[in-house]
N, C-alpha and C positions, 0 to 999 in steps of 0.2 A: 590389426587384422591378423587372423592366424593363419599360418602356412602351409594347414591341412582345415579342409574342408568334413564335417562331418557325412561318413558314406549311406547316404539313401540308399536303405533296404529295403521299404513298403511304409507309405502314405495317404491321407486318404482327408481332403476336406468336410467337416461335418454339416449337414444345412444351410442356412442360408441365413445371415443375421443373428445367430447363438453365442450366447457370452457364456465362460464358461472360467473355471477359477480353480484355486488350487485343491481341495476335497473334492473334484467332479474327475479324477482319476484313479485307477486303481486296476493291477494282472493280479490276476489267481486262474488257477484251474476251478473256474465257478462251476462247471456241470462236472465236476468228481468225474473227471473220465479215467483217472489215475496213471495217463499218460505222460505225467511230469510238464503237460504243456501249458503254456497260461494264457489265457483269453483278457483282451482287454476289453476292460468296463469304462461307458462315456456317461455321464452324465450333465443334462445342461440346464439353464436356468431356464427355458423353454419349458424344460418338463420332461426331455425327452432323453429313454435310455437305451445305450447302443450297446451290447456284445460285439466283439471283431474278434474271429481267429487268423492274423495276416499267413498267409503263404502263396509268397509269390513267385512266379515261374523262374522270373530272374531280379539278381536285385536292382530295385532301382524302381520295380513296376509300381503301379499307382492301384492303386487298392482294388479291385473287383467285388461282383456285387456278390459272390460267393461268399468271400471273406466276411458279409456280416449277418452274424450268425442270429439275429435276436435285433429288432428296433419297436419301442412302443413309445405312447406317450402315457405319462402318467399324469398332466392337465396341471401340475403345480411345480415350481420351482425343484430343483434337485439340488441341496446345500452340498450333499456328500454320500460317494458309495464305498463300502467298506465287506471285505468280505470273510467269514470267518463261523465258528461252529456256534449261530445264535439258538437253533431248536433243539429240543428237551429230546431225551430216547435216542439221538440217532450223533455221530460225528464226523457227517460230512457238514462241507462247506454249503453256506448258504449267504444269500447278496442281502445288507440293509441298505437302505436306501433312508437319508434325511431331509424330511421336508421340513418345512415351515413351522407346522403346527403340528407335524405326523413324521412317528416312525416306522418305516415297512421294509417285513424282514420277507424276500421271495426264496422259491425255489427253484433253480435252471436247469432244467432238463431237455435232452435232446430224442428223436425219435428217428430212428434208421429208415431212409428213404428206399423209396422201389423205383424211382427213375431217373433222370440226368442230372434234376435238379438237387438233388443231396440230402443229408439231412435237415430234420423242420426241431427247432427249437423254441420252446417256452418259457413262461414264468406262470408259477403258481403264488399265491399270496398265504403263506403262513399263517402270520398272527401281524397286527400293526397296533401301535400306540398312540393314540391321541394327545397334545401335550397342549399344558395350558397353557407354558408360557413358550415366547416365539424361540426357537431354535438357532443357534450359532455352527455349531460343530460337534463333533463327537469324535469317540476314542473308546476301543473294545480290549478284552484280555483276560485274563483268570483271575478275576478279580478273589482277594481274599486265600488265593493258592486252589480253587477247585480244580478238579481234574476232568480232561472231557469235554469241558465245555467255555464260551465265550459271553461274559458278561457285558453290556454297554452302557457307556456313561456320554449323558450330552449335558452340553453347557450352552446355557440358556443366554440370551442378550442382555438382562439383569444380571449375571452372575450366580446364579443356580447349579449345580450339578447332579442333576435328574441321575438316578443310576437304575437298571431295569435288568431283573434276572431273568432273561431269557423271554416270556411270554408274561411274566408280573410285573409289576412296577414297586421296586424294594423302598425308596426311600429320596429326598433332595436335601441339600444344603447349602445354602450363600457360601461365597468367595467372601473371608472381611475384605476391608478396604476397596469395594470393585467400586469402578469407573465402566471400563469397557472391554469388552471379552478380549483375549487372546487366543496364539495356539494352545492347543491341548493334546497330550500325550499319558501313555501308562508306561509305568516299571513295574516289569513282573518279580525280577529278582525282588526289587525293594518293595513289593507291594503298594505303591504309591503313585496320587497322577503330578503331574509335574502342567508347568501353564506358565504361562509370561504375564505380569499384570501391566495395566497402565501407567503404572510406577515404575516401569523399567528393572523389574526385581523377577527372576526367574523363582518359584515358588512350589514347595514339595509337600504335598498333602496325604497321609497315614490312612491307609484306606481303612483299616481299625478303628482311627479316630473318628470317621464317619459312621463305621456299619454298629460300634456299640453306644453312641452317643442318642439320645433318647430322641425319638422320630418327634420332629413338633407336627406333623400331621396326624400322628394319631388321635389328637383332640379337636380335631375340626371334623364337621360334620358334611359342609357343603362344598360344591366346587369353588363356588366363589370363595371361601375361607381360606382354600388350596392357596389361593393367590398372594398372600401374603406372611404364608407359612414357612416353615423352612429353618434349618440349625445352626450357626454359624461356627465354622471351622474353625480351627489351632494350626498355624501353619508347624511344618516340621522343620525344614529350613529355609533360611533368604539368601539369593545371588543376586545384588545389585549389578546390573551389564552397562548401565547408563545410555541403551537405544533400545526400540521399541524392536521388535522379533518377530520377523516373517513365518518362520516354522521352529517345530522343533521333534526335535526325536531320540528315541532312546536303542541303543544298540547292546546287544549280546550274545554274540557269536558263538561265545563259549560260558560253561558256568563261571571261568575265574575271573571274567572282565565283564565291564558293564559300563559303559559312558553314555550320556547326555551330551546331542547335538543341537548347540541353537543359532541361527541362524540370524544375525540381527541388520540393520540399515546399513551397514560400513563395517562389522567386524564377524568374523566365524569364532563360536567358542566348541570346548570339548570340556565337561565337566567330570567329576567320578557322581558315583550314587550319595554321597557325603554333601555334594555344591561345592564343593574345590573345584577350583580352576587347572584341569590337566597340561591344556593348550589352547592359547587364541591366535587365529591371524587375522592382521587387518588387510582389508579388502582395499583395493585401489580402483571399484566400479562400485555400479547401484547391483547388485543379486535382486534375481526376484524366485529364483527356488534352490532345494539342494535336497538331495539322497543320497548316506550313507549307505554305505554296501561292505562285504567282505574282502580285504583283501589278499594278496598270494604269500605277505611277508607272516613272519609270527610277529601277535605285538602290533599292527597295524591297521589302521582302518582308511578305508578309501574313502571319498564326499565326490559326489559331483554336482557341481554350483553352479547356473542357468544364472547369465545376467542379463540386464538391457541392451547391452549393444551387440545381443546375437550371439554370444560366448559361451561355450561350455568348460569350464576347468575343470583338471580332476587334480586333487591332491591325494598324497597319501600322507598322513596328518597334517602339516603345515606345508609341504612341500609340494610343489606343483611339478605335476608328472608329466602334463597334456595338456594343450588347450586346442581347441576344433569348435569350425564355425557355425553358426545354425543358420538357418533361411528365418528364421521367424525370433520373438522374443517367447521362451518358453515361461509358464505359469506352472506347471507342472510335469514331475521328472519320474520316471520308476526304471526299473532293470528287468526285463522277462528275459523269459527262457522258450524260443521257440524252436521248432524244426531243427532238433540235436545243436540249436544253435544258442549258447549260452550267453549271457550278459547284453542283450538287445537293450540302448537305450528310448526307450520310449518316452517322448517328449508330447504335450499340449498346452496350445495357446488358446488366447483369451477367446479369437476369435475362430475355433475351430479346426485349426490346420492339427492334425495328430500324423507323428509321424514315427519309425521307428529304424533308426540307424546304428551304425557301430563304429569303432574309432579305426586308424589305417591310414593306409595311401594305395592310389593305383597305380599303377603305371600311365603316364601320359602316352595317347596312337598319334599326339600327332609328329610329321615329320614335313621338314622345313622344303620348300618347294627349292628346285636345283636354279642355282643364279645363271640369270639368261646372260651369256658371254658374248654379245655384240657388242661393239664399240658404242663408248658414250659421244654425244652430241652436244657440244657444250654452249651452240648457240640456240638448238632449241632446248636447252636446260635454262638459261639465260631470258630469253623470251618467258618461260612457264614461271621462272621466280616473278620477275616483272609483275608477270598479267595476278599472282597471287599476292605480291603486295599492294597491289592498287585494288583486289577485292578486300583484302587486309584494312587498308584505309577506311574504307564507303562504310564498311561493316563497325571501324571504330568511332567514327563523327557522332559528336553528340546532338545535332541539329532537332533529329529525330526525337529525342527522348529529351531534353531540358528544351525549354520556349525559348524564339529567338528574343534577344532583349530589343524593342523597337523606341520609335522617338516617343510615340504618343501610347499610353498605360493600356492596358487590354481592357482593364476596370477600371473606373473614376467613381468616388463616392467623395458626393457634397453634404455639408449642412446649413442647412439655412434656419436658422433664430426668427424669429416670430418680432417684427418691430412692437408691436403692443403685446399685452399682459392678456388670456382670455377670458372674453367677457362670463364666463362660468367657468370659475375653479375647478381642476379638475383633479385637485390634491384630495389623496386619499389617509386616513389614517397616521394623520398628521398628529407631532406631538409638540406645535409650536401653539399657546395660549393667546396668541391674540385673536382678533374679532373675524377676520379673513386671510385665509393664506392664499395668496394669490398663487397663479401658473403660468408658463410659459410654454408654446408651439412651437415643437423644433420638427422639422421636416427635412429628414433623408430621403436622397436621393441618389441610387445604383446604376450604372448608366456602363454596359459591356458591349464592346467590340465583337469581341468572339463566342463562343458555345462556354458553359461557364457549368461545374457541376457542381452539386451538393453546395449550394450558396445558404450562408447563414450570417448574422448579422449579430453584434450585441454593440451596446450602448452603455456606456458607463460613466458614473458621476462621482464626484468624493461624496461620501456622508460627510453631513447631515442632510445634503441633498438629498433627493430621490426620483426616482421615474416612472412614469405609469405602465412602462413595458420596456424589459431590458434584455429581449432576446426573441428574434427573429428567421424563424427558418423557409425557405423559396424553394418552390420547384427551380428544377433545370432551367436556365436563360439562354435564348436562341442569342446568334449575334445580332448585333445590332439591338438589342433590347433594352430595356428600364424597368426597374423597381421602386415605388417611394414606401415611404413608412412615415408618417405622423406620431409623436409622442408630445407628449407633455412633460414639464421639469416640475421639481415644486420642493419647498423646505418641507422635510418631516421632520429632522431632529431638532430641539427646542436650544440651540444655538446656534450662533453666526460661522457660515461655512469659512474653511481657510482659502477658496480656492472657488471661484465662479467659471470656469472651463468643463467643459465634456468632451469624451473621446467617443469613436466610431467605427470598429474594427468591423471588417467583411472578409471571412474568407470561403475560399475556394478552391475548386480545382480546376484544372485547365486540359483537356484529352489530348494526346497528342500520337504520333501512327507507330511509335513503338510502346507508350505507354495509354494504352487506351482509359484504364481507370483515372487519368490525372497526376498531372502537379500541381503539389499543394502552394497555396499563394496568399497570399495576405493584401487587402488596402484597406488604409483610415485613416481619417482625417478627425482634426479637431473643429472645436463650435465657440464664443464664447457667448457663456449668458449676462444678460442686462439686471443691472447694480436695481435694478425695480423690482427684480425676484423679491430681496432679501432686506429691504425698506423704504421708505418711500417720505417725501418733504416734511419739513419740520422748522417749529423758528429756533432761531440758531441760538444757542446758550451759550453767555459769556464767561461762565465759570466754567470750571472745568480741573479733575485731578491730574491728567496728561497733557503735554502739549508737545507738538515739533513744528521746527519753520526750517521749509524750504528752498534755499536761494535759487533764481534764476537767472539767466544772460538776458531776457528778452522782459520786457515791460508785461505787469500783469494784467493776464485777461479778462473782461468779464465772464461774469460765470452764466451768461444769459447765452453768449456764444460756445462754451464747452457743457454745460450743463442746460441746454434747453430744456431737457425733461426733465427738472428739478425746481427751474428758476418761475418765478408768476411771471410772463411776458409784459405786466403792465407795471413792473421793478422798472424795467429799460435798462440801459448802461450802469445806473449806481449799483445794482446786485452786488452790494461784496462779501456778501457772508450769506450762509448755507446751510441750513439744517438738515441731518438724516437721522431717522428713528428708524433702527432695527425691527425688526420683526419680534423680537426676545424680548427687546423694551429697552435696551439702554440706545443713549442716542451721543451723535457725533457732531461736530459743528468746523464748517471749513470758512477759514477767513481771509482772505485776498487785501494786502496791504495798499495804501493808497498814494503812500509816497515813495517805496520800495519796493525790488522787482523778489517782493518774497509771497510763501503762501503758509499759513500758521491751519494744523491740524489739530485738534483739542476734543477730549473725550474722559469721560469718567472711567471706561474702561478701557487699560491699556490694547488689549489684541483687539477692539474694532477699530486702532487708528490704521490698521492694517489694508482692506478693503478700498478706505477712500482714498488713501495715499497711491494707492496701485492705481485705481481708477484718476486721480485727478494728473500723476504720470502719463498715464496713458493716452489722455485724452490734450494733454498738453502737448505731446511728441504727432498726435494727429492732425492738431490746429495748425502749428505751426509748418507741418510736412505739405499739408493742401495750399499754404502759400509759398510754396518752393524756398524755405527757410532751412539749411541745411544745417548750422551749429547751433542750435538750440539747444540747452546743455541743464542739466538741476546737482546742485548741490547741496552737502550738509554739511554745516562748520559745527554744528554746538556738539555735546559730548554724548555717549548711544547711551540709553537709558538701561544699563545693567542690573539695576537693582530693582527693578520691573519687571524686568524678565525672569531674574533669579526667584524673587516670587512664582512666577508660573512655576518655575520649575519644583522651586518643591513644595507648591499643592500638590503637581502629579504624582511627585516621587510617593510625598505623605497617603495618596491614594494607593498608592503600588505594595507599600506597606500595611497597610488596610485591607487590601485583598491577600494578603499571603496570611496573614492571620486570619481572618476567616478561613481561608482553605485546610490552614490547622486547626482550627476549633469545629467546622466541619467533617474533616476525617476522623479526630477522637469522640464526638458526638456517635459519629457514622459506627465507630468500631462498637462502641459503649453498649446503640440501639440491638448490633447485630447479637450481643453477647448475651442481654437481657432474651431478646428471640430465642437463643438457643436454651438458656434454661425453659423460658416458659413452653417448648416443645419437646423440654426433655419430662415436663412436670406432665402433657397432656397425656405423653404416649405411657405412661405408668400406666399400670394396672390395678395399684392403688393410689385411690385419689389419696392427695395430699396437699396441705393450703397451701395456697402462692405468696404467702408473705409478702404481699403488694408490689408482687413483682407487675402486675396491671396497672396498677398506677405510676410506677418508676417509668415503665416502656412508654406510658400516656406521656410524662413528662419531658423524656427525651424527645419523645416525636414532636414535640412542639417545641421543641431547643432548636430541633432538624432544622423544621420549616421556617421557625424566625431567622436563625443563623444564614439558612437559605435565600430569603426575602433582600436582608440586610446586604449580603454578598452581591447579589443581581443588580442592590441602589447602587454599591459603591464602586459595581463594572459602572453602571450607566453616569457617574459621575466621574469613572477616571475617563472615560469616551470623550467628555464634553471637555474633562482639563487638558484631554491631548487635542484637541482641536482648537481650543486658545492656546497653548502651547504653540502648534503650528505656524496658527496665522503670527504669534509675538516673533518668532524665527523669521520668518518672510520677513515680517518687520526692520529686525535687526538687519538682514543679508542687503535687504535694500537700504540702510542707511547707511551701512561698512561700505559699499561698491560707490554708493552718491559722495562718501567721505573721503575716501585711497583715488576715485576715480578708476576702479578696476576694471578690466577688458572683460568680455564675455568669457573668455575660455578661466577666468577667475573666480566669476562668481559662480559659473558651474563647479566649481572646487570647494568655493564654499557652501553651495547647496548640498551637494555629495558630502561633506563633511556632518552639516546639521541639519541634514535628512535624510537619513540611513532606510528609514526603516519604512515601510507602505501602513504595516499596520502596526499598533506596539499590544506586545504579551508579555506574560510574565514571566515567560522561561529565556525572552529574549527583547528587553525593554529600549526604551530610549536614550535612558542617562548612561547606561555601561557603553553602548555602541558610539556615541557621541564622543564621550570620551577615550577612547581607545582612536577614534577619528584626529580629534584635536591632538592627542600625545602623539600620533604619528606625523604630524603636519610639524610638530613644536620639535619635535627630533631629527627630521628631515630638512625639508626647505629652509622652514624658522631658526633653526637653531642657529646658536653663539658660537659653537665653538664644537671640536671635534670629538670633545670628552662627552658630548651631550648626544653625536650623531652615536656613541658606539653603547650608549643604554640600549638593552632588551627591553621589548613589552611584553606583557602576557599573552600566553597564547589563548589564553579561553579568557570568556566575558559571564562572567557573574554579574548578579546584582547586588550595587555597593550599599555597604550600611548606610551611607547618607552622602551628601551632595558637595560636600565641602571641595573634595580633590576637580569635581568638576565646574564648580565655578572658580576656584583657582586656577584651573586650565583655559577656560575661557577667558579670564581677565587678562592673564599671560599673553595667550592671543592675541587680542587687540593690541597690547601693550607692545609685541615684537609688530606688528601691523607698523602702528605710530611711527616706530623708532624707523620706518624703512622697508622690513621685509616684505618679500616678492611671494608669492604663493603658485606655488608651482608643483608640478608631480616629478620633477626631474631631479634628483637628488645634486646633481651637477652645481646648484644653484646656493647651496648650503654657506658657503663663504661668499656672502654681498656687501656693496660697498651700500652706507646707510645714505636713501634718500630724502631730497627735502620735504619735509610736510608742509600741508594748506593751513594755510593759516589760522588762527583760533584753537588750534591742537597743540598740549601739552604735552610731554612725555612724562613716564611716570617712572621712576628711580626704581630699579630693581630689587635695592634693598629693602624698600618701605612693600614692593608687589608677594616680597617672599612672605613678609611679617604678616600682610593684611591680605584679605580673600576677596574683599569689595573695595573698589579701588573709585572713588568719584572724579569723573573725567574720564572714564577709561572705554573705550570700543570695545564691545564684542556683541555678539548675537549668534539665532541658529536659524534654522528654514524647517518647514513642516515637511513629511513624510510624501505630502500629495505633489509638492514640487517634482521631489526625484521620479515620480510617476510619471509625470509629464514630459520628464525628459527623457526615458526610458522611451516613450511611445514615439517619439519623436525620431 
């Protein structure tokens, strides 16, 4: 804040709703009253123009309707008014005005009144130009060195600069290089205009090098030919400023000095008429205008700089002389001279407010009221603090404004699964091959206590899943109300999901008496879907490329009792073996041994023993819970199938690899197509044909390199999709045999889901095998580690994608292998020195020195979890 306030001398708001910018200002003595006074000129994007001569009785006062000498509308936009000698025979000043499509030069003349009301002021219309192309800005001067008179040049939204002698139109010429217009300015000393391009390059154009260079309009006949006519320029010099330029200006006080003012995002420059850099300073706000003026020193020039947060500075060249405050953000700045009163800052915002003050201080009138000298009273001083801190309290309790937390939820949302399959599929644009894809009925149901706002619902599944509607928006819920929704589940991707669970978020808001719009709130709950989704009975096949068996404490069940919806009922009790055929096509086979309390999983493909293993767990911990059977327990002795897994893993890597070459044979394709384009539209725009050297058929060739390389790219996303979804489910796989093998707590195998399930979705810039492993080498550094020399390695700090897979199945076999020997898996570094416990029996450990030599260790533990797990816990 600055310490002086800028002093209101006369202000005056303009209509009602008018935007208005920085060309819609401008003082001159427009009616030549030769008074030295200067009238200010409004222009607005309304259309509408205002004359003000301010003289106020005293300062401070607010504009009166005397003060405006002149108001019309002119029914179009107003870019810019400018004022200066544009008519031919005569050198007074005359007002142009920039439209759109039109430039109109008026004349303001005043007529001496005979009554109270004053004199009556006009505009007359000159001469105007019609333009063909749409108008940006403009900029007047003696163009060429005439004497006498004001030439004007406008710069067109293409990059044109229209120049027009007085009531003709001379001649135009492209900007090279344009993008998009800039400010625009004249130097009379140098005869040249100067402009900021979108290049960031301040840019100095030889008015000679336009007015003798051969008019390309002379050879066009039509208007419409006008339209793509035009010469293009030779710049004279470049200043690179590296920001884009609000204004700019050129100053010459005197004949021996001459500077270029630019005004950019973050820095002020002063340049010479050469583009030397005189002086820059950098700005420590956003500027949004500035006006050089004269100053009192020799050698000096004054700026004053209007920024966003209401500031006016004035330097004199780099040095700050003043700063003073403004009531509004100005867009536009100028200095008149009125009522013998010299250097009036005359300010206009965007939306109106024109105001015209001057720097200073006043004296302050007020004066401090005399202190009442009665005795203080210290117990009703005592009382009043009291009664003001317990208004202090009521006023700070949050009660009001956050919900009270109660026993029972304000929302509840259930879901309820559908026990059968519906009899009409309700699967849409499914890309699973078999003969029927069946679907499931899941029915939400919202159920609020209280007033509930803006409620909206989404439903989400992992792919390859899908849903027939996964987002739901509600009117406002009274309390005590309900909402249900029906949807349906169904396989669209043409592989086996890793993950048969759905989530169900709902949120909301909650009104409450100091925040009437709400608190935001969240509820949801989980669903799981029935293993019928995604196949259904089958006879069970005794071959098989996988197999796992897993031990139990409790005699094995039939599977007529866990598997009713599987089993033929007219099996009875002998049911020991169990077919499931995938939806995909490959099939599983579950076998329930007859003289041991074990169950043997076997399948041709490794990631579907995934599914049935979770489901036959799970339904074993059910059976047994419904006969109040509390330690019923499953284990795995034999050794984790690492080289099953290490499979998955690098199909997908080999995938990942796959797609980054495409992405490079498609950008050099992509650059190749565009470069042949450029010839063959440099060969059309000729004026003499000339043959294409089968540049037609080259471009025809690429473009069909394009689209195959393109085709090719899309199979081998849709094939890395499906590897990371066997990938997935082979991880669940393994995290469940490691936890059935160590006998791991929960709060472990959530360490080791967070480790080899990182990610929700995998890309390329941030995949699965680097994340994984910068996982596992923290865990083998930390918790796992041998010894101290191991805790005090650095890892990387960034994650690439590795040339190949080797470091990560080394790390994973490691893994297991510190598992075996003992280690604890923990997030507490504390734990790093453990004493080695016993392992379960049937586990071997595997000698260090043979794990360093070899990458695949047989007998060895490890595994990863898919990406959908950490979802689930996330939501949870």
């Amino acid at each position: 804040m600055s310490l002086f306030k800028a002093r209101d001398w006369w202000s005056t708001v303009l209509g009602e709703k008018e935007e208005f910018d920085q060309g819609c200002l401008c003082v001159a003595d427009v009616d030549n009253s030769g008074s030295g006074q200067d009238k200010v000129i409004v222009g607005s994007y309304m259309g509408y123009l205002r004359i003000f001569n301010p003289h106020p009785v005293k300062p401070g006062d607010e504009g009166q309707p005397e003060d405006l000498l002149l108001e019309v509308q002119l029914r179009e936009p107003i870019l810019q008014v400018e004022v200066g000698k544009f008519v031919s025979g005569t050198e007074g000043l005359h007002l142009a005005v920039l439209h759109c499509r039109k430039l109109c030069v008026y004349a303001v003349s005043g007529t001496l009144g005979n009554v109270e009301h004053g004199n009556q002021y006009q505009i007359k219309l000159m001469y105007e130009h019609n333009l063909q192309r749409t108008a940006c800005n403009m900029t007047y001067g003696p163009f060429g060195g005439v004497k006498g008179r004001d030439l004007i040049c406008i710069q067109s939204m293409d990059g044109m600069l229209m120049l027009f002698e007085q009531e003709s139109y001379a001649f135009g010429r492209f900007l090279p290089g344009f993008l998009l217009p800039g400010p625009l300015t004249y130097s009379s000393r140098t005869d040249s205009f100067l402009t900021v391009s979108s290049c960031q390059q301040v840019e100095s154009y030889k008015y000679q090098v336009l007015a003798f260079a051969t008019d390309a309009d002379e050879r066009q006949e039509t208007e419409q030919q006008k339209l793509s006519s035009g010469k293009r320029l030779t710049v004279d010099w470049v200043l690179n400023i590296g920001e884009q330029a609000l204004d700019i200006r050129v100053v010459s006080f005197n004949q021996g000095i001459s500077s270029v003012f630019v005004l950019g995002e973050r820095n002020f420059f002063c340049l010479k008429d050469n583009g030397q850099i005189r002086f820059m300073k950098k700005l420590d706000y956003s500027p949004s205008c500035f006006i050089p003026y004269c100053s009192v020193q020799e050698g000096t020039i004054n700026t004053l700089i209007g920024n966003h947060n209401k500031m006016l500075n004035v330097y004199q060249d780099v040095t700050l002389k003043w700063a003073t405050q403004l009531p509004h953000i100005p867009v536009s700045v100028k200095v008149a001279n009125f009522q013998d009163l010299k250097g009036v800052i005359v300010t206009l915002t965007d939306d109106g407010h024109l105001q015209c003050s001057y720097l200073g201080t006043d004296p302050s009138l007020f004066q401090a009221p005399k202190v009442d000298a009665r005795e203080i009273n210290y117990e009703e001083m005592n009382a009043e603090m009291k009664e003001l801190q317990k208004i202090i309290r009521e006023a700070t309790k949050t009660q009001g404004i956050l919900p009270e937390s109660e026993k029972q939820r304000d929302v509840t949302v259930t879901a309820e699964v559908s026990p059968d399959l519906d009899a009409e599929s309700q699967a849409v644009e499914s890309e699973v091959k078999a003969e029927a894809v069946p679907s499931v009925t899941v029915k939400i149901t919202i159920q609020s206590r209280v007033a509930v706002q803006k409620p909206s619902l989404a439903v989400c599944v992992q792919a390859p899943l899908a849903v027939t509607c996964d987002q739901f928006l509600f009117e406002d819920l009274e309390p005590d109300s309900s909402e249900t929704v029906v949807l349906s589940v169904f396989l669209k991707g043409n592989c086996t999901p890793s993950e048969l669970e759905g989530n169900c978020m709902f949120s909301y808001n909650i009104p409450t008496e100091l925040n009437p719009e709400g608190i935001p709130r969240v509820a949801q709950c989980n669903f799981r879907l029935p293993l019928w989704l995604v196949c259904f009975p089958s006879q069970p096949s005794k071959a098989a490329n996988h197999k796992l068996t897993i031990d139990s404490n409790k005699p094995p069940v039939s599977f007529l009792n866990i598997f009713p919806d599987f089993v033929d009922p007219s099996e009875g009790d002998q049911a020991n073996a169990l077919g499931f055929q995938f939806l995909t096509g490959s099939k599983t086979t579950l076998l329930a041994s007859k003289t041991s309390q074990r169950y043997r999983i076997q399948s041709d493909q490794f990631e579907d023993l995934w599914l049935i293993m979770k489901e036959l767990t799970h339904r074993l911990e059910e059976h047994f819970k419904k006969q109040n059977c509390k330690d019923f327990s499953c284990t795995f002795s034999g050794s984790i199938p690492l080289q099953e897994y290490f499979e998955l893993i690098d199909r997908h890597f080999e995938l990942r690899l796959n797609a980054e070459k495409f992405q490079e044979l498609l950008s050099e394709r992509a650059v190749q197509f565009r470069a042949i384009e450029r010839r063959l539209l440099t060969r059309f725009k000729d004026k003499t044909p000339a043959p294409l050297q089968h540049l037609d058929t080259l471009l025809e060739g690429t473009f069909r390199e394009v689209i195959a390389l393109a085709d090719a790219a899309e199979e081998n996303q849709a094939n890395m999709f499906q590897a990371f979804t066997k990938l997935k489910s082979a991880t669940h796989l393994v995290i469940m045999l490691i936890s059935l093998w160590q006998k791991l707590s929960t709060d472990q195998v959530a360490i080791l889901e967070a480790t080899f399930l990182p990610l929700a979705e995998d890309t390329q810039e941030l995949g699965w095998e680097e994340t994984v492993d910068a996982a596992v080498s923290y865990l083998l550094r930390t918790c796992l580690s041998k010894s101290s020399k191991e805790q005090a390695l650095t890892l990387s700090s960034q994650l690439c994608m590795p040339k190949d897979t080797s470091r990560l199945k080394k790390n994973i076999t490691l893994f297991c292998d510190r598992l075996a020997k003992g280690g604890r898996l923990s997030l507490s570094t504390d734990l790093a020195t453990q004493q080695a416990a016993v392992m379960p029996g049937g586990c071997a450990t595997i000698p260090e020195s043979d794990l360093e030599e070899r990458t695949v260790i047989p007998g060895s533990t490890a595994m990863f979890s898919s990406h959908g797990q950490i979802m689930k816990q996330k939501s949870k």
